[in-house]
gemmi code that builds the backbone of each chain (N, CA, C; Angstrom):
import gemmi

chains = {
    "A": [
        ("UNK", (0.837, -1.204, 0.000), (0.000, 0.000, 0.000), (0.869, 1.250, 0.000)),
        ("UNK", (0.296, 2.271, -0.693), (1.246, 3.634, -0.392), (0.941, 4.717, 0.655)),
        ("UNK", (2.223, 5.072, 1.121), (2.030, 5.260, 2.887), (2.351, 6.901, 2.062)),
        ("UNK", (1.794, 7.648, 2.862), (1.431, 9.009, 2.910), (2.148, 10.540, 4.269)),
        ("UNK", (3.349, 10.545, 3.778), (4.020, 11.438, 4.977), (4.077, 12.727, 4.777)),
        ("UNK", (3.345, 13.439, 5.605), (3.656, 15.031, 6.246), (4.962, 15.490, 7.176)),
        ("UNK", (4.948, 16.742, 6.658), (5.755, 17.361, 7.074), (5.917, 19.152, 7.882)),
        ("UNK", (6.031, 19.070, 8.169), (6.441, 18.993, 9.988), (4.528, 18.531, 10.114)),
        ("UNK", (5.264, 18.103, 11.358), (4.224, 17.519, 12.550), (3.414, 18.414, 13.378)),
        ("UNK", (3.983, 19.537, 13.386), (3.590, 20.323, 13.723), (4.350, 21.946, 13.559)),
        ("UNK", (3.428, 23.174, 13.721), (4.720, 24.292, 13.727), (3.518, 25.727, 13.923)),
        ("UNK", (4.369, 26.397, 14.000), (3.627, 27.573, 14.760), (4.408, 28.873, 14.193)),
        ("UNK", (3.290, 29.753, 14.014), (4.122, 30.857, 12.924), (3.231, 32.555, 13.386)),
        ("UNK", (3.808, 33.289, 12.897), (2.932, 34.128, 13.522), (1.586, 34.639, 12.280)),
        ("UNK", (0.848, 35.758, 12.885), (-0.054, 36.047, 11.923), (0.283, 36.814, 11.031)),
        ("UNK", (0.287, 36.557, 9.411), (0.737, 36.992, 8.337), (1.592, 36.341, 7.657)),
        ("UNK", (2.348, 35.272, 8.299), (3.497, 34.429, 7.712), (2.959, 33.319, 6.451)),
        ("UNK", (3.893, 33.221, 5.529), (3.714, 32.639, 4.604), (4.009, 30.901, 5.320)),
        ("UNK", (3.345, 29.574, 5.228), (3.506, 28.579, 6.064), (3.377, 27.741, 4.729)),
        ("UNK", (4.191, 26.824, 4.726), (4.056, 25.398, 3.887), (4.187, 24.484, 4.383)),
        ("UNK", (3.197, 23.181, 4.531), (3.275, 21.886, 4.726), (3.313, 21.127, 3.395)),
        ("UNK", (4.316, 19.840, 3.501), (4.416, 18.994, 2.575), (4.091, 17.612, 2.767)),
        ("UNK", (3.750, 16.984, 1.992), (2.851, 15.682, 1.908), (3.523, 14.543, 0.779)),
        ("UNK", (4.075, 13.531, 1.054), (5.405, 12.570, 0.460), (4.408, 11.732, 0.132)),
        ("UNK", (4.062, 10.847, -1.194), (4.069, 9.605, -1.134), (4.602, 8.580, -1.673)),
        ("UNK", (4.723, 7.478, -1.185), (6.048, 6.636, -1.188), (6.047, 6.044, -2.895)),
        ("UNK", (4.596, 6.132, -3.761), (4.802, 5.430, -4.681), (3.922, 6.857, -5.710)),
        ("UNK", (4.575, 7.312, -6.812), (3.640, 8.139, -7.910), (1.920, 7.985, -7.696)),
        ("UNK", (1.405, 9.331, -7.419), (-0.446, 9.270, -7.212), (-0.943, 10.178, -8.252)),
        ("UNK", (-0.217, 10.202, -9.553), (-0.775, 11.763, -10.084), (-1.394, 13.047, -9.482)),
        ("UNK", (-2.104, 13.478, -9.830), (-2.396, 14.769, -8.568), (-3.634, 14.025, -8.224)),
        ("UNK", (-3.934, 12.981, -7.476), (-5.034, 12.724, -6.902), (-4.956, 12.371, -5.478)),
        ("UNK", (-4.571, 14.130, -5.015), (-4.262, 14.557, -3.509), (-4.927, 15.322, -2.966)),
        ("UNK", (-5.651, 15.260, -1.945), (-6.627, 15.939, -1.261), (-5.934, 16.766, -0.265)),
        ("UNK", (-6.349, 17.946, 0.285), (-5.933, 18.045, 1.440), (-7.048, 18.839, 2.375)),
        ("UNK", (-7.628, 18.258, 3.741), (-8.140, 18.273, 4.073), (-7.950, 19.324, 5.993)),
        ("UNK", (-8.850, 20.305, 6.051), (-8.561, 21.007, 7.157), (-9.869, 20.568, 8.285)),
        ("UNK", (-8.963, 20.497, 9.474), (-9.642, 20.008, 10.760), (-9.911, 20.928, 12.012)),
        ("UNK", (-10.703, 21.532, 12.258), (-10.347, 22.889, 13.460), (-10.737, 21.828, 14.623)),
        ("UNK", (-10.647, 22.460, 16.141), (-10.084, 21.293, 16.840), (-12.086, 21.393, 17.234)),
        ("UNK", (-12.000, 20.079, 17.533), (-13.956, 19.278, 18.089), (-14.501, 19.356, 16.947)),
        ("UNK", (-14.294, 19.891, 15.482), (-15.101, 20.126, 14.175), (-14.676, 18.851, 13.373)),
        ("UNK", (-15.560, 18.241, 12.634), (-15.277, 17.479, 11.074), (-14.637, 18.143, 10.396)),
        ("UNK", (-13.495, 17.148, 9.740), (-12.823, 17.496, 8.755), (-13.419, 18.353, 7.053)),
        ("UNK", (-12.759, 19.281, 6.763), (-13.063, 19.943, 5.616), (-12.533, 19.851, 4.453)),
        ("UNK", (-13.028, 19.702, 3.861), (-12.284, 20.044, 2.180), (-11.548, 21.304, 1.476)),
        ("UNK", (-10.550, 21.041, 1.410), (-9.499, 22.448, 0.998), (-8.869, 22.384, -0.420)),
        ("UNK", (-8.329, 21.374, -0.389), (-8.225, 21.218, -2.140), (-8.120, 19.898, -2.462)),
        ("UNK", (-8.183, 19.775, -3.942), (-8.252, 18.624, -4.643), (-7.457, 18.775, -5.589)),
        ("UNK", (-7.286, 17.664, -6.671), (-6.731, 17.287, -7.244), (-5.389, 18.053, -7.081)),
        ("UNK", (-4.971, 18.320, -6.521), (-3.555, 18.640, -5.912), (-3.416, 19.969, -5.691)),
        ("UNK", (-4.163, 21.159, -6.125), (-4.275, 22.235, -6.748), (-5.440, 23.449, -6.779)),
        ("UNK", (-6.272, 22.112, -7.023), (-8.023, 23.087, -7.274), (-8.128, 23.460, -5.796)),
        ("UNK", (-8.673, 24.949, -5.914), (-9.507, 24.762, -4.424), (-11.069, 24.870, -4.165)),
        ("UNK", (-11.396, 24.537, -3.367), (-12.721, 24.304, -3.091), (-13.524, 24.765, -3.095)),
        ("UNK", (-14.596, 24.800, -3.555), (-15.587, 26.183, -3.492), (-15.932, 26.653, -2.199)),
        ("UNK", (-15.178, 28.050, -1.633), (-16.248, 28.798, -0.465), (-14.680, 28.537, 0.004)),
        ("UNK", (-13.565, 27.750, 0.014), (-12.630, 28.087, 0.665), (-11.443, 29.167, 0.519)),
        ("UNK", (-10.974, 29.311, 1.652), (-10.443, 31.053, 1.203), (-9.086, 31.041, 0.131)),
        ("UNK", (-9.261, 32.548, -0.855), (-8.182, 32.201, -1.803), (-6.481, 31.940, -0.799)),
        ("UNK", (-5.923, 32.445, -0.078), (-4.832, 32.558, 0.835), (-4.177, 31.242, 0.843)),
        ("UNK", (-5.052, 30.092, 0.480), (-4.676, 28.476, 0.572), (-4.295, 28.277, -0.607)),
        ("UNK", (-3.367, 27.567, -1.363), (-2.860, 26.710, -2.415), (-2.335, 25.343, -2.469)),
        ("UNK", (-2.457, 24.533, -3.246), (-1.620, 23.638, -3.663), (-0.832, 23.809, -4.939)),
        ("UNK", (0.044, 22.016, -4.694), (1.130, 22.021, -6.075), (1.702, 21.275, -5.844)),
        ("UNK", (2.452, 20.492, -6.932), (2.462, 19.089, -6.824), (1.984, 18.142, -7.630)),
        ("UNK", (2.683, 16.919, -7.928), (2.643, 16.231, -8.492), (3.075, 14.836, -8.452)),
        ("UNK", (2.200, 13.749, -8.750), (3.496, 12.687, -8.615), (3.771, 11.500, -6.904)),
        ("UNK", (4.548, 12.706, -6.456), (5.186, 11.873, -5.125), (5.075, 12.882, -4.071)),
        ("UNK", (5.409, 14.349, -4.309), (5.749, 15.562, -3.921), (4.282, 16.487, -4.029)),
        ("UNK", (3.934, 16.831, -2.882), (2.881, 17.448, -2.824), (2.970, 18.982, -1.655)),
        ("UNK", (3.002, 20.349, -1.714), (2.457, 21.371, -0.988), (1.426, 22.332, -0.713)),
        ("UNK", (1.165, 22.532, 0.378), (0.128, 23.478, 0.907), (0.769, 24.403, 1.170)),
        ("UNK", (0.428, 25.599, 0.391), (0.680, 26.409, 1.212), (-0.537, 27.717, 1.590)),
        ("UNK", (0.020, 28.508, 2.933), (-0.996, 29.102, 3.378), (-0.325, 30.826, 2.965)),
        ("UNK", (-0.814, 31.727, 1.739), (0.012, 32.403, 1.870), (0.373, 33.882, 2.815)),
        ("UNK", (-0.847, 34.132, 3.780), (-0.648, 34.686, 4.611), (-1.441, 34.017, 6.147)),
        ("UNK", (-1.105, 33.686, 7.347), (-1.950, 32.489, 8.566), (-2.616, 33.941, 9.080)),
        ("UNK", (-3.552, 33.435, 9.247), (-4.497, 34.069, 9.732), (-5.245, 33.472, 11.101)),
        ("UNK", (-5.427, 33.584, 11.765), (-6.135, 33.062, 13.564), (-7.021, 32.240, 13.199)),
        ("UNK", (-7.775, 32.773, 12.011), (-8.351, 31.476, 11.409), (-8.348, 29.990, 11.165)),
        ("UNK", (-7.183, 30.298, 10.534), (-6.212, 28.872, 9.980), (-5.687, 28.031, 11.173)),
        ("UNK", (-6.081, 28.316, 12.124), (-5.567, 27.222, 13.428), (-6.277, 26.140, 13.467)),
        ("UNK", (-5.578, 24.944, 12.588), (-6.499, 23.833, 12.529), (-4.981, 22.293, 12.287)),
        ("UNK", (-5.638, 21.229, 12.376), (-4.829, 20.405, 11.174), (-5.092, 19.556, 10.460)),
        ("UNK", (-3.788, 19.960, 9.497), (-4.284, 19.480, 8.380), (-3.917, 17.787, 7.606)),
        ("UNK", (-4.505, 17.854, 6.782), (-4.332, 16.076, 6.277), (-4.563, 16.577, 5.107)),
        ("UNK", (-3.312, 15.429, 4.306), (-3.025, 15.087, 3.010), (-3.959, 13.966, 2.907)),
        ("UNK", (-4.234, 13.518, 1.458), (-4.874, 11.885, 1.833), (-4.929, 11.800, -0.046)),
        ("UNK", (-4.615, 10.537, -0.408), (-4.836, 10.000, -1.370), (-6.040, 9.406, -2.237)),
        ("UNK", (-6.350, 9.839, -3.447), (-7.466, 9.063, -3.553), (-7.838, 8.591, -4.834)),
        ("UNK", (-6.391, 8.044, -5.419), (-6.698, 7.434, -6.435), (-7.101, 6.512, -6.472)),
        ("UNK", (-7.025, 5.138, -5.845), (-7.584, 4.058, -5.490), (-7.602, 3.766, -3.766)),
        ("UNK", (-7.992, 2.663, -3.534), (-7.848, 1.997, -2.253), (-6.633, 1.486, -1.878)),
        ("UNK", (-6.554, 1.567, -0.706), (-6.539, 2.477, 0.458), (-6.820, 3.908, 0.423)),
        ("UNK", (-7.583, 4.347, 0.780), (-7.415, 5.733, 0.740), (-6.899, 6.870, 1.293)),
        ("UNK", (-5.541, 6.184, 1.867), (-5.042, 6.845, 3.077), (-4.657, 8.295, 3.499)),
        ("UNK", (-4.707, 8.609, 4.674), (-4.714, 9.796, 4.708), (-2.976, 9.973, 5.404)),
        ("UNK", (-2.495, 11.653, 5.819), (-0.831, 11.753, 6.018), (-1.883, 11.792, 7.155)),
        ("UNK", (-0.216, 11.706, 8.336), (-0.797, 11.714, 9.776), (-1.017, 13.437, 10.456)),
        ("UNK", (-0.927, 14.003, 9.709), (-1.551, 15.153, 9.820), (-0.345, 16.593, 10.561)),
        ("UNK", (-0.638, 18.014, 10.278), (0.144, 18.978, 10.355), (-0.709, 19.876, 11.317)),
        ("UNK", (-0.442, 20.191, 13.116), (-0.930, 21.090, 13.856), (-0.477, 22.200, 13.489)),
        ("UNK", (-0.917, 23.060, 12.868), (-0.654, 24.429, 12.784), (-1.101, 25.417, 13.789)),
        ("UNK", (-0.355, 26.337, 14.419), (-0.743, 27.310, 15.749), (-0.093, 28.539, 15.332)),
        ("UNK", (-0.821, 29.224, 15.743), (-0.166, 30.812, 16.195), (0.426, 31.059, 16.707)),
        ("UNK", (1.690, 31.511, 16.714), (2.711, 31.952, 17.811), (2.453, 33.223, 18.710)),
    ],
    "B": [
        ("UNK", (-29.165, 21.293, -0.055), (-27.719, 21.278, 0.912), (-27.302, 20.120, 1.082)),
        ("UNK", (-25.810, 19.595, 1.398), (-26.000, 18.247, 1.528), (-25.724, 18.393, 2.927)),
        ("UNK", (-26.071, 16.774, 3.624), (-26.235, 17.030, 5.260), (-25.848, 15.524, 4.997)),
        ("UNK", (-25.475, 15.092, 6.205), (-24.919, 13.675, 6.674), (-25.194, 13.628, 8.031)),
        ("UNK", (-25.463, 12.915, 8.910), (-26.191, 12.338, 10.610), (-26.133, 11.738, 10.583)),
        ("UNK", (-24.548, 11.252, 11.592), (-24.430, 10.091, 11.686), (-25.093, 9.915, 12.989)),
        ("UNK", (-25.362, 8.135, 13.515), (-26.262, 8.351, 14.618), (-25.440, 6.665, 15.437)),
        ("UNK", (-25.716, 6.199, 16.285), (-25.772, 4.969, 16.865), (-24.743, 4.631, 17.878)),
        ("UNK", (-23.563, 6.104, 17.778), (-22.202, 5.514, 18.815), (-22.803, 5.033, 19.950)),
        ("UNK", (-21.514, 4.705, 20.428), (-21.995, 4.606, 22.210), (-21.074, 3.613, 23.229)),
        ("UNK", (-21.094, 3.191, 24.409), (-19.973, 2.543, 24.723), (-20.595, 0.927, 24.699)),
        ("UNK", (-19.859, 0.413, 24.257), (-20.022, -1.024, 24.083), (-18.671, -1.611, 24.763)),
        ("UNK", (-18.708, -3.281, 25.392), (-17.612, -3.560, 25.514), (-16.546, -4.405, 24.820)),
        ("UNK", (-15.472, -4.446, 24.893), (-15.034, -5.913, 24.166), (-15.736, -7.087, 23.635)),
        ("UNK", (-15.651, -7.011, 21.741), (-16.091, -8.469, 21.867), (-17.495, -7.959, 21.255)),
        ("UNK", (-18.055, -6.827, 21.894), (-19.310, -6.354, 21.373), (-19.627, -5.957, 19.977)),
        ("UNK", (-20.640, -5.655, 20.107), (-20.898, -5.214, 18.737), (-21.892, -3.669, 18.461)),
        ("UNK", (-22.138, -3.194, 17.267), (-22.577, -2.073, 17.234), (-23.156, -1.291, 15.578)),
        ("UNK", (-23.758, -0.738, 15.938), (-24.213, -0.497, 14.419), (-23.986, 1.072, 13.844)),
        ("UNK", (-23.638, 1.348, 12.881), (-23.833, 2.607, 12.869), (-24.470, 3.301, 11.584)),
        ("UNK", (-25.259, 4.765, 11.498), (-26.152, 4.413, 10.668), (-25.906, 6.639, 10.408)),
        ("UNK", (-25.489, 6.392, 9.404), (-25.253, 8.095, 8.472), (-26.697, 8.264, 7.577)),
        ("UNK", (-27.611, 9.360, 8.109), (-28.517, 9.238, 7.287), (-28.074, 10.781, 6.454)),
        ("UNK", (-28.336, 11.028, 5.004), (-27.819, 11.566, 3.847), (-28.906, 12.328, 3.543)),
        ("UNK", (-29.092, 13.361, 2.808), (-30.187, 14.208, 2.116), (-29.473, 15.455, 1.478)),
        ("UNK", (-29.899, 16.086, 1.074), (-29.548, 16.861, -0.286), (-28.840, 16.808, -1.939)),
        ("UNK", (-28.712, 15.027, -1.628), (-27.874, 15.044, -2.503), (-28.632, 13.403, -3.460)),
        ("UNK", (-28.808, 13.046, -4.371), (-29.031, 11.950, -5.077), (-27.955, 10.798, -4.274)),
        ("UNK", (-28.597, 10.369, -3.171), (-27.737, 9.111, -2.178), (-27.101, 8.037, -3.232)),
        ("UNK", (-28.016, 7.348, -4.125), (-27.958, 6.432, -4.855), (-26.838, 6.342, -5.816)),
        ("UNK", (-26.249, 7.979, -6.116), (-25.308, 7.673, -7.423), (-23.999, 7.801, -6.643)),
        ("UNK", (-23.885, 8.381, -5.568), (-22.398, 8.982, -4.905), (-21.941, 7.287, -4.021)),
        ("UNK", (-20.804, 7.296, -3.767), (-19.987, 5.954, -3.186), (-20.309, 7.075, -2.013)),
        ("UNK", (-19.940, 6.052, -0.975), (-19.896, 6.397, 0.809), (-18.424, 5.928, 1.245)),
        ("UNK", (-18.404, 7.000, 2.385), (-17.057, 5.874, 3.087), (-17.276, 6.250, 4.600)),
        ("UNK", (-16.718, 5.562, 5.222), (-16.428, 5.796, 6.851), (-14.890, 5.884, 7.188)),
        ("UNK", (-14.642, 7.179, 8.011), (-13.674, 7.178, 8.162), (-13.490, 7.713, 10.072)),
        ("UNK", (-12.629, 6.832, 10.923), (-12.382, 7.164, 11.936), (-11.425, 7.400, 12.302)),
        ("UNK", (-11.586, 8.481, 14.074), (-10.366, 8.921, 14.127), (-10.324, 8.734, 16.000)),
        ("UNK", (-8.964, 8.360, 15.961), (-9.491, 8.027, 17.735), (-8.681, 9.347, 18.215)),
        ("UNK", (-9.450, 8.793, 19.846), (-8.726, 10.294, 20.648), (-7.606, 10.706, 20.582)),
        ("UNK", (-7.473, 11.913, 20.341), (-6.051, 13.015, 20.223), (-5.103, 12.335, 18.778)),
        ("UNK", (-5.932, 11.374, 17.655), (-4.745, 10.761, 16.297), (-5.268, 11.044, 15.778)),
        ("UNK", (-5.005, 10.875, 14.167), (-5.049, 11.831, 12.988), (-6.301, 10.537, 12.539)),
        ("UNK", (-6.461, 11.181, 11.219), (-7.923, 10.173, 10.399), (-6.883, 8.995, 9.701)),
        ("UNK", (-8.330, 8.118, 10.025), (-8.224, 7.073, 9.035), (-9.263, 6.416, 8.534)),
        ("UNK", (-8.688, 6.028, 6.815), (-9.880, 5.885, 6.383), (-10.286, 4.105, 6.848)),
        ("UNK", (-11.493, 3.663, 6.810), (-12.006, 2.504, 7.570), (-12.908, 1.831, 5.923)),
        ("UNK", (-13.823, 2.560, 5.798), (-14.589, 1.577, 4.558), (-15.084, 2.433, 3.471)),
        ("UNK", (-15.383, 1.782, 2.412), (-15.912, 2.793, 1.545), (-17.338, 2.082, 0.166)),
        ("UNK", (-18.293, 1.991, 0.112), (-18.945, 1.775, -0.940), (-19.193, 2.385, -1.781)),
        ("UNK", (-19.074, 1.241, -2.786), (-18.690, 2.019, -4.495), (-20.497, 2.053, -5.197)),
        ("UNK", (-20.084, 2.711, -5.969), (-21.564, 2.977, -6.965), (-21.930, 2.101, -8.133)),
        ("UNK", (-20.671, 2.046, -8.943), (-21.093, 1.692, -10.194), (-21.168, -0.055, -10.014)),
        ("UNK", (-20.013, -0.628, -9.046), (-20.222, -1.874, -9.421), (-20.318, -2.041, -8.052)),
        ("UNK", (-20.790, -1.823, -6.738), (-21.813, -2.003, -5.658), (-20.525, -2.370, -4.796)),
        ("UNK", (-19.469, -2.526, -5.135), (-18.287, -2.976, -4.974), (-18.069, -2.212, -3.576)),
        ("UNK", (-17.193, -2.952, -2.551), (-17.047, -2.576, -0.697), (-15.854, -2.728, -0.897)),
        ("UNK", (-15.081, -1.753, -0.022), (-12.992, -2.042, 0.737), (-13.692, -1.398, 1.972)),
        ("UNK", (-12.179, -2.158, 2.985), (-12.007, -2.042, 4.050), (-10.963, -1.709, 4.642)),
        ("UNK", (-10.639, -1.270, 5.389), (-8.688, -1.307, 5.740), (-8.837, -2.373, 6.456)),
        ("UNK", (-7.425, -3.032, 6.423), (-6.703, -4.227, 7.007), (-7.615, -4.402, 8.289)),
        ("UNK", (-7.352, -3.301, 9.235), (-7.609, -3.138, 10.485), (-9.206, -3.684, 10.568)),
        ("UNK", (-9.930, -3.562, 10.285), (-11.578, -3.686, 10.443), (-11.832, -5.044, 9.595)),
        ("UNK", (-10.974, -5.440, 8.305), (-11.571, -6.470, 7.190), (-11.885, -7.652, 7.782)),
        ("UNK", (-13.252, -8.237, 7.809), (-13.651, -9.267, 8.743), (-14.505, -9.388, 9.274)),
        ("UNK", (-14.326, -7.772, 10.329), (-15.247, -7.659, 11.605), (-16.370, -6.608, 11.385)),
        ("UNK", (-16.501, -5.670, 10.324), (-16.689, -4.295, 9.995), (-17.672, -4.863, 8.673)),
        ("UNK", (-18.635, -4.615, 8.164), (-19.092, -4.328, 7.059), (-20.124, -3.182, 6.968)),
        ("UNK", (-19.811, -2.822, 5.305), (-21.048, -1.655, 4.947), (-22.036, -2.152, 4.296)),
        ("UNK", (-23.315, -0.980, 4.470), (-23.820, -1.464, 3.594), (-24.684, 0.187, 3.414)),
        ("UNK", (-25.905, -0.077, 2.618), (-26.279, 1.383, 2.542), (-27.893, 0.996, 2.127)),
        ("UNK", (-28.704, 1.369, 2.032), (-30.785, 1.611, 2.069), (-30.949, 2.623, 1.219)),
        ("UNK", (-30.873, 2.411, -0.250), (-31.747, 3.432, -1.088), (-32.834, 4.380, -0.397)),
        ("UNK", (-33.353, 3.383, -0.176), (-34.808, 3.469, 0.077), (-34.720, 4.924, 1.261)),
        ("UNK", (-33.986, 4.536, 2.208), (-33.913, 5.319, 3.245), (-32.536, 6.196, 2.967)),
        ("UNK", (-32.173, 6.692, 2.066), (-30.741, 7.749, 2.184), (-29.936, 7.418, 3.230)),
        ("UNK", (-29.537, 6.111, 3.473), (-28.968, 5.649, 5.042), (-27.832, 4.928, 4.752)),
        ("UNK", (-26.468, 4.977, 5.240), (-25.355, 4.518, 4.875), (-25.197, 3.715, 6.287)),
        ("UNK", (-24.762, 2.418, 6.577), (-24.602, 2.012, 7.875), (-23.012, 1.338, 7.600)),
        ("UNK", (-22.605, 1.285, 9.148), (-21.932, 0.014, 9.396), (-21.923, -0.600, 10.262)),
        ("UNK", (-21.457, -1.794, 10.573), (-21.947, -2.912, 11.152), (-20.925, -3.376, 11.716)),
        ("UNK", (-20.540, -3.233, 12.891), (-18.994, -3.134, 13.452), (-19.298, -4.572, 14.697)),
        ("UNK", (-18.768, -5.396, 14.274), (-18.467, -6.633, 15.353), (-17.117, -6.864, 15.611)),
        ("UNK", (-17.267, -7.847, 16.440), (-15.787, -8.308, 17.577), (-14.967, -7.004, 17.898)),
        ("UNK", (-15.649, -6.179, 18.605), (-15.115, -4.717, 18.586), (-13.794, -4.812, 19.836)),
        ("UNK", (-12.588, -4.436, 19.427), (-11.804, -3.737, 19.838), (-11.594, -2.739, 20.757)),
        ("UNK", (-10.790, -2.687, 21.990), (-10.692, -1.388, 22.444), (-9.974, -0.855, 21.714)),
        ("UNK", (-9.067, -0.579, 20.620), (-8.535, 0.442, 19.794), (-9.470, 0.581, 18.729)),
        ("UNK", (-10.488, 0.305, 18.589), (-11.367, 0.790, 17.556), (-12.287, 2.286, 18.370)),
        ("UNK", (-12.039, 2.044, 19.521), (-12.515, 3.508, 20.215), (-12.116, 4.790, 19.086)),
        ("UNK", (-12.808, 5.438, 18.988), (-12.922, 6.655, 18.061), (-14.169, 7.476, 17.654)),
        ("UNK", (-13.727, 8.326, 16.900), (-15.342, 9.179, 16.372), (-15.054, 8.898, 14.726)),
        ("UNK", (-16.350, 8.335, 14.771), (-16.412, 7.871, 13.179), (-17.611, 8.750, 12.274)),
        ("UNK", (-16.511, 9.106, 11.486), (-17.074, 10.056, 10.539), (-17.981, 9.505, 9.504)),
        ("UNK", (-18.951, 9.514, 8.714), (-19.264, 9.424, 7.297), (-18.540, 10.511, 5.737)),
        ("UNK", (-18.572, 10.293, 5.121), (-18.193, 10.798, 4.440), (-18.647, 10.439, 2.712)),
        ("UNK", (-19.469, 11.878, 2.344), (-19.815, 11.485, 0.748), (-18.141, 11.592, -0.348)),
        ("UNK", (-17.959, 10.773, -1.249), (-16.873, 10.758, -2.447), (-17.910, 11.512, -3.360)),
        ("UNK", (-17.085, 12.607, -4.004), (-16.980, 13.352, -5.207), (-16.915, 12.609, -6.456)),
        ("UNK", (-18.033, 12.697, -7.315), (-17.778, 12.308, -8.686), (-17.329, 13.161, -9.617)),
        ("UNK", (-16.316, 13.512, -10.041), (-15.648, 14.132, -11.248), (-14.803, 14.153, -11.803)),
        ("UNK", (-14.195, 14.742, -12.888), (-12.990, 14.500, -13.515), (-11.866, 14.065, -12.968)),
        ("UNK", (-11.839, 15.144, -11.793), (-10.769, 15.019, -10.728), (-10.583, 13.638, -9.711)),
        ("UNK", (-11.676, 13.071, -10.187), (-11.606, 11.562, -9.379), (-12.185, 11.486, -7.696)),
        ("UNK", (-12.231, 10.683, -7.093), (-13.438, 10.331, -6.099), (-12.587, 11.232, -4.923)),
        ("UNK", (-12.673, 12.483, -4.632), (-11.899, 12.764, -3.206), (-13.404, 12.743, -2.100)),
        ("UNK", (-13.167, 12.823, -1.184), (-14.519, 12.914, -0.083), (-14.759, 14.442, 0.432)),
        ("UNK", (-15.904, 14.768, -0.519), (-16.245, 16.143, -0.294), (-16.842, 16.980, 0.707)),
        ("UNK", (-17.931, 16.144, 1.521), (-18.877, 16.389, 2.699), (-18.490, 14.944, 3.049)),
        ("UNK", (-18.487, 15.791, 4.900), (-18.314, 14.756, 6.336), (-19.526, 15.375, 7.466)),
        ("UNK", (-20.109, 14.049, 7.744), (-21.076, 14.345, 8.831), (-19.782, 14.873, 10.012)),
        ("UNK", (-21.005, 15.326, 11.251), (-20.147, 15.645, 12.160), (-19.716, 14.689, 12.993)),
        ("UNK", (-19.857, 13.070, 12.819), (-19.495, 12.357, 13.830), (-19.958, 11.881, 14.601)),
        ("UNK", (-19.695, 10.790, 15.062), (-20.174, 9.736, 16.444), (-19.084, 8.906, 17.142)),
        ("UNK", (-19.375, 9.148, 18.467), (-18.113, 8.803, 19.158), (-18.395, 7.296, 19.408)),
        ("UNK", (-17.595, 6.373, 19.285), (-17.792, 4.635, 19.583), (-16.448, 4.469, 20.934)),
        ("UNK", (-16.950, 3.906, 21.865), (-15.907, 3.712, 22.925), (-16.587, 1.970, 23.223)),
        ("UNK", (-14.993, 1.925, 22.802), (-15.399, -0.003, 23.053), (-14.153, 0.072, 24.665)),
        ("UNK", (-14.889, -0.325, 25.829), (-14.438, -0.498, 26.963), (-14.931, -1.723, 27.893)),
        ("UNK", (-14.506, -2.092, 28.523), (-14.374, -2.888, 29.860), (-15.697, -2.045, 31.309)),
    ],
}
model = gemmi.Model(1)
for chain_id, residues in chains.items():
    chain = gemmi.Chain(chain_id)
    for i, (resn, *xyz) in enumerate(residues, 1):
        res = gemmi.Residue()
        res.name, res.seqid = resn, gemmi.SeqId(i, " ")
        for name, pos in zip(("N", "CA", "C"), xyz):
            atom = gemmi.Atom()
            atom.name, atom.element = name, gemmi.Element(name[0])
            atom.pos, atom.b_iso = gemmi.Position(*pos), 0.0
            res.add_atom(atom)
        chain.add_residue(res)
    model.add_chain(chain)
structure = gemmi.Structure()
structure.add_model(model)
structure.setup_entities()
């Protein structure tokens, strides 16, 4: 199965900072990479797809990019908002696994 | 709108069993795949099961294959699962979750808010 790794585990930045998390997977997924935002006691959300697109109603400030094996989020300015974490997850076939996820905080 | 309610957690013990039951509306139930995905206290998600559309076709992860099946009720917009020989590490809040049909391929677009399952002693 192809295993799905994030990067950092966690990290904390202040408000306005440009923040990137990255998302590894061990075997080529074309861009069929999700990445998914979690605020803390809430269900998980939809942020982008296919590696890139973003979601309808979610804010422009979020991006992806990526391809392949190599996948990033980035946030281009954090906002108090954005205090959540996040998950990569695959979904070209089964397994559909998800990365073990990125705590993002405010410093 | 689409909406998902999931309903049935609760504490069960070892060994037990339990049902769980996502009821769906705003959306044509019948053409979209389902999945369940859980996440236990203070760890990240994982995905658990998923039913397919076109060829009625079920996966499971390793972890559940056996003890866990889906299934889903046209009739009733109702996605269930059916969780036996339960585990205390199956403790978690288990999500539903509708898959996206489009170009871009099946990602899971809408998640109910959850039900907590605590398998204990």
């Amino acid at each position: 199965d192809i295993q799905m790794t994030q990067s950092p585990s966690s990290l904390s930045a202040s408000v306005g900072d440009r923040v990137s998390i990255t998302c590894r997977a061990s075997q080529g997924i074309s861009n069929y990479l999700a990445w998914y935002q979690q605020k803390p006691g809430k269900a998980p959300k939809l942020l982008i797809y296919a590696a890139s697109t973003l979601q309808s109603g979610a804010p422009s400030r979020f991006s992806g990019s990526g391809s392949g094996t190599d996948f990033t989020l980035t946030i281009s300015s954090l906002q108090p908002e954005d205090v959540a974490t996040y998950y990569c997850q695959k979904y070209n076939s089964a397994p559909w696994t998800f990365g073990q996820g990125t705590k993002v905080e405010i410093k | 709108e689409v909406q998902l309610l999931e309903s049935g957690g609760g504490l069960v013990q070892p060994g037990g069993s339990l049902r769980l039951s996502c009821a769906a509306s705003g959306f044509t139930f019948s053409s979209y795949a389902m999945s369940w995905v859980r996440q236990a206290p203070g760890k990240g998600l994982e995905w658990v099961s998923t039913f397919s559309v076109g060829s009625t076709s079920t996966y499971y992860a390793d972890s559940v294959k056996g003890r866990f099946t889906i299934s889903r009720d046209i009739s009733k917009n109702t996605l269930y699962l059916q969780m036996n020989s339960l585990r205390v590490e199956d403790t978690a809040v288990y999500y539903c979750a509708k898959k996206a049909t489009t170009q871009y391929g099946n990602y899971f677009d809408y998640w109910g808010q959850g039900t907590l399952v605590t398998v204990s002693s």
